[in-house]
C-alpha positions as CSV (number, residue, x, y, z in Angstrom):
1,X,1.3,15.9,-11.9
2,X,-2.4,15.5,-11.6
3,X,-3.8,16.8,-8.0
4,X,-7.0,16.6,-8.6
5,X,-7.1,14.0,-6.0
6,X,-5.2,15.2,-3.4
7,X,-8.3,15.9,-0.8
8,X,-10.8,13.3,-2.1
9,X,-12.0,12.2,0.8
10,X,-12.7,16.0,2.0
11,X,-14.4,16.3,-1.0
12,X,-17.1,13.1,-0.8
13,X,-20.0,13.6,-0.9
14,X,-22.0,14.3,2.9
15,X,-23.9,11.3,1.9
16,X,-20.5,9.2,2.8
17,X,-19.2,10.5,5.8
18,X,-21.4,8.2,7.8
19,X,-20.0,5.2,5.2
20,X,-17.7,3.2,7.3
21,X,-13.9,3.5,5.9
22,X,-14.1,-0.6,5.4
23,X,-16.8,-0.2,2.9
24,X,-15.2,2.9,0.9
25,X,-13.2,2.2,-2.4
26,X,-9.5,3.5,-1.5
27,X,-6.4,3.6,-4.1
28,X,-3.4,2.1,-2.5
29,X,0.5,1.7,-3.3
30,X,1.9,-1.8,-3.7
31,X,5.5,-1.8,-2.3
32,X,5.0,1.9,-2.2
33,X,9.0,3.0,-1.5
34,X,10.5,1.3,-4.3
35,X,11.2,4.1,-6.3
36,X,14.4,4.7,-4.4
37,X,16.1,1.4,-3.7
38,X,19.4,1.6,-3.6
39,X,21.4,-0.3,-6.5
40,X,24.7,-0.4,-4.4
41,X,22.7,-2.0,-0.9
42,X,23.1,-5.5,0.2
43,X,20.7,-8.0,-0.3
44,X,17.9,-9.0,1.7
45,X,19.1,-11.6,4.2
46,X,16.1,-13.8,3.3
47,X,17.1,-14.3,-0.2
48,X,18.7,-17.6,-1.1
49,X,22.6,-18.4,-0.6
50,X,22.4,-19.4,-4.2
51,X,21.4,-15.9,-5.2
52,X,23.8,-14.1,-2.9
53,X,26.6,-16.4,-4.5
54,X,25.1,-15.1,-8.2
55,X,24.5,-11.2,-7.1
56,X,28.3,-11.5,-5.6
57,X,30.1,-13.2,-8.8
58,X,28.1,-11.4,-11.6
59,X,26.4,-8.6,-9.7
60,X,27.3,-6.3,-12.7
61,X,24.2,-8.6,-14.8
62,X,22.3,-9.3,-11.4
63,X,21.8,-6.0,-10.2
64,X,20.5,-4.3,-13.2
65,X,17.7,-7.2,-13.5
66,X,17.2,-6.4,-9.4
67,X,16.4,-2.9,-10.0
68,X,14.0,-2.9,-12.8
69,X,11.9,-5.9,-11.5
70,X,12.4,-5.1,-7.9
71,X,10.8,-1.3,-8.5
72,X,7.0,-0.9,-8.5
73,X,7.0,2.6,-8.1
74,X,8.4,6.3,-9.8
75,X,7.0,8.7,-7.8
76,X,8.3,10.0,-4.2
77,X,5.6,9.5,-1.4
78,X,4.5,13.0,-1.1
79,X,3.6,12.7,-4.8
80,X,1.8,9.9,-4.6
81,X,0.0,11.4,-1.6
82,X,-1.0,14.0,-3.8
83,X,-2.4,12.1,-6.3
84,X,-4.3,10.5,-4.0
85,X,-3.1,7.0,-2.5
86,X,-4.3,6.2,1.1
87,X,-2.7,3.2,1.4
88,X,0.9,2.2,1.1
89,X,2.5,-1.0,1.2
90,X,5.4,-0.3,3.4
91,X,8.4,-2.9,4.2
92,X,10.7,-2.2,6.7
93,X,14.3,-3.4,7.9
94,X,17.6,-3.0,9.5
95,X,20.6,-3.2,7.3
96,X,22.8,-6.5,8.3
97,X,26.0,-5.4,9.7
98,X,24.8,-2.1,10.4
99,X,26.0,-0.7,13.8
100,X,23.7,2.1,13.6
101,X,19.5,2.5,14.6
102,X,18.6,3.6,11.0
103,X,16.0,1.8,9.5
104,X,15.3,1.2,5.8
105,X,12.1,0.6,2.8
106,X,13.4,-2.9,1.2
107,X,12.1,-5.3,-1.7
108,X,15.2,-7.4,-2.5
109,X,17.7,-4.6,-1.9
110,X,17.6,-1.6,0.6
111,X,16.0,2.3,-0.2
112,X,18.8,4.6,0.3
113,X,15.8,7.2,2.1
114,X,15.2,6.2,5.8
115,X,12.1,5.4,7.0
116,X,11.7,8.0,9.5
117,X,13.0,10.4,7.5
118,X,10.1,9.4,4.6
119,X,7.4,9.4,7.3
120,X,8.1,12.7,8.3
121,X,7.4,13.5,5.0
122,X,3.9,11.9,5.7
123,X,3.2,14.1,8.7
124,X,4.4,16.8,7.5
125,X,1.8,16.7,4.1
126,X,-1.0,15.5,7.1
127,X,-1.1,19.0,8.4
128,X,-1.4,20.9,5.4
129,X,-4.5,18.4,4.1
130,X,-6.4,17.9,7.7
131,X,-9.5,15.7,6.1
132,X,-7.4,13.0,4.2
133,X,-6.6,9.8,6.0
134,X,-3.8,7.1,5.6
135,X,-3.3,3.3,6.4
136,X,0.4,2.9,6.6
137,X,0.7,-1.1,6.6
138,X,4.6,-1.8,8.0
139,X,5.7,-5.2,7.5
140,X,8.2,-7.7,6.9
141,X,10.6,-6.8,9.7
142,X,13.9,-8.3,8.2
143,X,17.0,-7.8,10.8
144,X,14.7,-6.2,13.2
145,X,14.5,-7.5,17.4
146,X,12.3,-6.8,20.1
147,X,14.1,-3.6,21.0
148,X,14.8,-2.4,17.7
149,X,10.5,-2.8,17.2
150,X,10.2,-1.0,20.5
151,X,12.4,2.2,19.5
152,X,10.7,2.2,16.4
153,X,7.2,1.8,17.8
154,X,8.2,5.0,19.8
155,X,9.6,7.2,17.1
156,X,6.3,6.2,15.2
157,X,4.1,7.7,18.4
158,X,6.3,10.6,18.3
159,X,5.9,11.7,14.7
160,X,2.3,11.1,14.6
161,X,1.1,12.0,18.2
162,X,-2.5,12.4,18.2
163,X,-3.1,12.0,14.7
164,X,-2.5,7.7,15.3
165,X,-6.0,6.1,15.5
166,X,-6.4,3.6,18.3
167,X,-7.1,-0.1,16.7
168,X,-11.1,-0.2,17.0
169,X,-13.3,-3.3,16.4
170,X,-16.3,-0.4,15.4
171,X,-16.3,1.3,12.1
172,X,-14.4,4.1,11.5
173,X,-16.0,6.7,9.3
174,X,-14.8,9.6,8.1
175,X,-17.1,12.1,10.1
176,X,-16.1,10.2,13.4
177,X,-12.2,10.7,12.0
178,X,-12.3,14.2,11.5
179,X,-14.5,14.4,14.8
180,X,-11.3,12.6,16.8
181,X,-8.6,14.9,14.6
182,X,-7.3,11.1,13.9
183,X,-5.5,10.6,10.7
184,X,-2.7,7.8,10.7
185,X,-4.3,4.5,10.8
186,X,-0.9,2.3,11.6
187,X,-1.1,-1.6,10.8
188,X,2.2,-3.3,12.0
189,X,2.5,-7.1,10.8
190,X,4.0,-8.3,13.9
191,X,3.0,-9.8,17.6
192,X,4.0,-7.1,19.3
193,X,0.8,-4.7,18.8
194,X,-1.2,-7.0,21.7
195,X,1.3,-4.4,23.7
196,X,0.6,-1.0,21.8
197,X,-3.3,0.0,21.1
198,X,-2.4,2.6,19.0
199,X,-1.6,-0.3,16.0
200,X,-3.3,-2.1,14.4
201,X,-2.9,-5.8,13.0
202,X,-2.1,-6.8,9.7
203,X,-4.2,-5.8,6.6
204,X,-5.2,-9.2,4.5
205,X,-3.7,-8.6,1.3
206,X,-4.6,-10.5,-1.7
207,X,-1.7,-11.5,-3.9
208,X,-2.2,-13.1,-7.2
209,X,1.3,-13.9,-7.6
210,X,0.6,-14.1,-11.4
211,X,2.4,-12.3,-14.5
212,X,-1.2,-11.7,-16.7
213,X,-4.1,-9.4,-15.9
214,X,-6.2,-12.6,-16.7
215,X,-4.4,-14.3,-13.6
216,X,-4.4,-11.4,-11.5
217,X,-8.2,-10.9,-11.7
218,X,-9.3,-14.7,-11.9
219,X,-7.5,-14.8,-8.7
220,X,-9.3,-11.5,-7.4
221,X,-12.5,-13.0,-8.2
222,X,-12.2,-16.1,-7.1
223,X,-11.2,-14.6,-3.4
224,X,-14.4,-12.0,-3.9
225,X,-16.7,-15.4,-4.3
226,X,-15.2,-16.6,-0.7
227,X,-16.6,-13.7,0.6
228,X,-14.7,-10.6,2.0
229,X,-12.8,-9.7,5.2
230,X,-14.9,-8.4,8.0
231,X,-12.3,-4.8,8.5
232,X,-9.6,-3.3,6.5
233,X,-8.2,-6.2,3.3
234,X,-6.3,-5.0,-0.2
235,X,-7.1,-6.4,-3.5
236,X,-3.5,-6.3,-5.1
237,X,-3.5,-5.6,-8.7
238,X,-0.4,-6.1,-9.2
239,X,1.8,-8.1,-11.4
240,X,5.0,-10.8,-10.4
241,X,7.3,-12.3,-12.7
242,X,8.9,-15.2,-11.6
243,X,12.7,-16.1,-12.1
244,X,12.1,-17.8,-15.0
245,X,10.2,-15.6,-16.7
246,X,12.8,-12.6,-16.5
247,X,15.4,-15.0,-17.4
248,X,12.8,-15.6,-21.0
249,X,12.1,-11.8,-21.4
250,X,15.9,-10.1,-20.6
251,X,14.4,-6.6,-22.2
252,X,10.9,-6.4,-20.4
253,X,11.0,-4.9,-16.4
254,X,7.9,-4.3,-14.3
255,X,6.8,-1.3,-16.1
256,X,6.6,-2.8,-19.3
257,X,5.0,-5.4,-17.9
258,X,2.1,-3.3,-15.9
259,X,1.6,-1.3,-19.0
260,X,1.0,-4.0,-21.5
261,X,-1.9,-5.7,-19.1
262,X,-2.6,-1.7,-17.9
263,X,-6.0,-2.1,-20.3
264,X,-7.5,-5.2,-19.4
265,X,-7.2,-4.4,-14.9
266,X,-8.4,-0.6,-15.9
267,X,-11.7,-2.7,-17.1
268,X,-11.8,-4.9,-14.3
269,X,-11.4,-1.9,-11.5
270,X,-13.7,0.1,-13.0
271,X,-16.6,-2.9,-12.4
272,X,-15.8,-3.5,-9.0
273,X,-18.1,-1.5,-6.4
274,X,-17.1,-0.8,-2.9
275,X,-19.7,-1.2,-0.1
276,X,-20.5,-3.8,2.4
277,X,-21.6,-6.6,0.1
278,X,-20.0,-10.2,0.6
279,X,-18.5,-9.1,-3.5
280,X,-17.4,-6.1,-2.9
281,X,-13.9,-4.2,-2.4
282,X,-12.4,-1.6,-0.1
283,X,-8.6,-1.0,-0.5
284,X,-7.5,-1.7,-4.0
285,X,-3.6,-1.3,-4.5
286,X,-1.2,-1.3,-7.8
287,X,2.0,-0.5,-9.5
288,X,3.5,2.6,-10.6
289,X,0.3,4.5,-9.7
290,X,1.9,7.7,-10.6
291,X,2.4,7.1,-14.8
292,X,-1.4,5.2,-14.8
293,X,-4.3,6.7,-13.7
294,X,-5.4,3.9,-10.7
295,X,-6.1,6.7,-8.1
296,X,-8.9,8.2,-10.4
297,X,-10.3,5.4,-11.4
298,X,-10.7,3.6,-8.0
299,X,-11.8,6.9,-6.3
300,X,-14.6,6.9,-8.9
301,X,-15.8,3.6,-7.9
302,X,-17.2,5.8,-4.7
303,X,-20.1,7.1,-6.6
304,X,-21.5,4.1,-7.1
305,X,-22.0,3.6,-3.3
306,X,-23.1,7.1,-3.1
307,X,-25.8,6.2,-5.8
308,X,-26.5,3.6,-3.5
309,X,-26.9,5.2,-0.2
310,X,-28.8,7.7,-1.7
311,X,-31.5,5.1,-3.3
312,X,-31.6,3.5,0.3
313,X,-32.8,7.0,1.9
314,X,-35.0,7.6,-0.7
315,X,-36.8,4.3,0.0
316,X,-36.9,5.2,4.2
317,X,-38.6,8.4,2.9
């Protein structure tokens, strides 16, 4: 596994640590826990009667097809940490019919690894690499209640203590981070953060909803000449294949999928440039960014600011 990126952010240049964290180019995880769904779970509630009735009478040809399009991701979260994701996609739910507090990752089916359980993993790899910080985005919410949010809410401030930065209409930057020892940046997709200042709102996430590169990025760019989002938003690079066209391709999954357009988004990413033009792109998040090198490539994309910053104090000079 390559660690090269495992501290990139300690490692930027000083020229950035005054760059606002909205403006830096940051690799993220699309439906980051799907590497351990569980084949045997239920299904999502929200999913049609019409599918339940289909997973239920022929689950033995329904379940297979679930599992290799429903996973986006091979590598566990400490891995991926490692390699040098900051951001990760992160859908949370309560099991129906389950009498007990446990809370799971879901996309279609259930992850047989708890959520708390997994985040301790993330605060436990936090200590050991004190520079390096993470957006978890939590959403979805499936099965969950107002009391099952608040117990969860206050695990989360347990785990992460200090380390949870307080939602902030100013710019973060890394030097004011490090300054505060804050290094959990918590968006939760629901109403309830008006209540809890330690979370902050929902992360725009631009979803192409397309099964081509060509889609994907004509989308992308046509969103990037709307302007972009004044904080935090995520350019999604990846892929979805509808119903129909897993019913035409029975032997392609996700991964075959992702790697046959892999060449044409690597092109695209490496063009963007982060930075605090109307064009430009902050968090940029993909599939199975363990196998392809996204984290690289998008961390690169930070010298181009740097280039630019350092032009700017040239000129003041």
């Amino acid at each position: 596994m390559d660690r090269s990126c495992q501290d990139w952010m300690a490692a930027l240049p000083e020229d950035l640590w005054d760059t606002p964290l909205t403006h830096l180019a940051i690799p993220g995880s699309h439906d980051a826990m799907s590497y351990c769904l569980d084949i045997n779970s239920p299904l999502l509630r929200s999913e049609s009667n019409s599918f339940w009735l289909l997973d239920k009478l022929f689950c033995c040809f329904t379940r297979p097809a679930i599992f290799k399009w429903a996973t986006t991701q091979d590598r566990s979260i400490e891995e991926q940490l490692s390699m040098g994701i900051r951001y990760f996609d992160l859908r949370v739910a309560h099991k129906p019919n389950d009498s007990s507090s446990y809370l799971y990752f879901t996309h279609v089916i259930y992850t047989y690894l708890t959520v708390l359980k997994t985040l301790e993993s993330v605060a436990t790899w936090l200590k050991s690499h004190p520079k390096e910080i993470v957006i978890l985005a939590c959403s979805h919410f499936e099965g969950m209640d107002d009391t099952c949010h608040e117990s969860f809410i206050f695990s989360l401030k347990k785990l992460f203590g200090f380390k949870l930065c307080p939602w902030k209409e100013s710019a973060l930057t890394l030097r004011s981070l490090w300054a505060s020892g804050y290094q959990v940046i918590l968006s939760y997709d629901a109403q309830i953060t008006a209540r809890h200042p330690e979370l902050w709102p929902a992360i725009p996430y631009w979803w192409a909803n397309q099964c081509t590169a060509q889609g994907v990025t004509s989308y992308l760019d046509w969103n990037k000449d709307h302007g972009r989002p004044k904080g935090f938003f995520v350019a999604g690079l990846n892929l979805t294949a509808d119903k129909c066209y897993i019913a035409k391709n029975p032997k392609e999954s996700l991964r075959t999928l992702t790697y046959s357009n892999w060449e044409y988004l690597r092109k695209w990413v490496k063009d963007q440039v982060p930075g605090s033009d109307p064009k430009s792109l902050n968090i940029i998040a993909g599939d199975f960014v363990g196998p392809l090198p996204l984290c690289s490539l998008i961390i690169a994309l930070n010298q181009k600011l740097q280039k630019k910053t350092t032009s700017n104090t040239k000129k003041h000079h």
